[in-house]
C-alpha positions in Angstrom: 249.9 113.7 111.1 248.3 110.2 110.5 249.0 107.7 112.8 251.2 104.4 111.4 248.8 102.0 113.3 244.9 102.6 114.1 243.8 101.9 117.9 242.2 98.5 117.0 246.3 97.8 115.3 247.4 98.7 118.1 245.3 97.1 121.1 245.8 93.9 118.9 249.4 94.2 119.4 248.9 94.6 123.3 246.7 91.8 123.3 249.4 89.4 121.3 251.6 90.0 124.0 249.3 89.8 127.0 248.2 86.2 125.6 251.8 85.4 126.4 254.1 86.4 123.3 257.8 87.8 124.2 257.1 91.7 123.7 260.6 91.5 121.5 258.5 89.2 119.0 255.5 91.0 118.7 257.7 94.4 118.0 259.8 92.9 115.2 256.5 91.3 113.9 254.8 94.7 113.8 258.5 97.2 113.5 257.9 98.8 116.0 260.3 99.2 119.3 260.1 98.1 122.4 260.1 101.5 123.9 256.8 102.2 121.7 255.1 99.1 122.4 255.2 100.3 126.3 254.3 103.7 125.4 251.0 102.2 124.1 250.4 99.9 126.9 249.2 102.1 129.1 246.8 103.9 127.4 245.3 101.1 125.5 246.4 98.1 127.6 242.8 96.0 128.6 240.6 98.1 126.2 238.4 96.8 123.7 238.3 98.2 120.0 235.0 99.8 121.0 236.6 101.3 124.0 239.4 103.0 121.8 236.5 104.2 119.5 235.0 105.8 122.4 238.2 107.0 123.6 238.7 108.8 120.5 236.0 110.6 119.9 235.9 112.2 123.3 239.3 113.5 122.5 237.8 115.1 119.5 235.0 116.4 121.3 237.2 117.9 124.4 239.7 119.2 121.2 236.5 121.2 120.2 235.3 122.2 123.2 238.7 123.9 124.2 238.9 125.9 121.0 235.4 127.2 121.2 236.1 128.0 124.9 239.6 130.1 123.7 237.4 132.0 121.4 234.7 133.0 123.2 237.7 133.8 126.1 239.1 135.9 122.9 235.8 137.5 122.1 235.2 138.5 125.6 238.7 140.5 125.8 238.2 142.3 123.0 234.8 143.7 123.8 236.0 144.7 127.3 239.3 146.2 125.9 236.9 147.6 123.0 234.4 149.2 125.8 236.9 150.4 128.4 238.9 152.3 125.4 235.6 153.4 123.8 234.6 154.7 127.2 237.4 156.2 128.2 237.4 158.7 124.5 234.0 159.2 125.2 234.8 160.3 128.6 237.3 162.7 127.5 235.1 164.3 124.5 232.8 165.3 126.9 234.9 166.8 129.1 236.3 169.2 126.4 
């Protein structure tokens, strides 16, 4: 899903109303609600565009981190559930 503003669009916006703008104006200015505009505020209210930057690409590194981490927790699983069968039929086999 692409996003309708970028994080420099959007800490603009903050930075519009923080400068003293009625909030109302710089939502009809930009169509977007109220209810949107303080959504935003908190997670990008006094950052710089450089700050958002950064911001985002830890995201995308913690976003690949977890799915390496669920695979390897995958991969692990499967070779104990692999060994613990194997070992079991190879317990049995022997026993006959």
């Amino acid at each position: 899903m692409k996003a309708r503003f970028t994080d420099e669009q959007i800490i603009a916006m903050i930075k519009e109303q923080e400068a003293g703008e009625k909030t109302s104006d710089v939502c009809r200015r930009h169509g977007i609600s109220s209810a949107t505009f303080y959504k935003y505020k908190p997670k990008y209210g006094g950052m710089e565009p450089s700050d958002a930057k950064r911001l985002r690409a830890l995201e995308d590194e913690n976003g690949k981190l977890k799915k390496l981490l669920a695979e390897q927790m995958l991969k692990r699983d499967f070779v104990r559930h692999w060994s613990e069968n194997n070992g079991r039929a190879q317990c049995c086999e022997t026993s006959i």
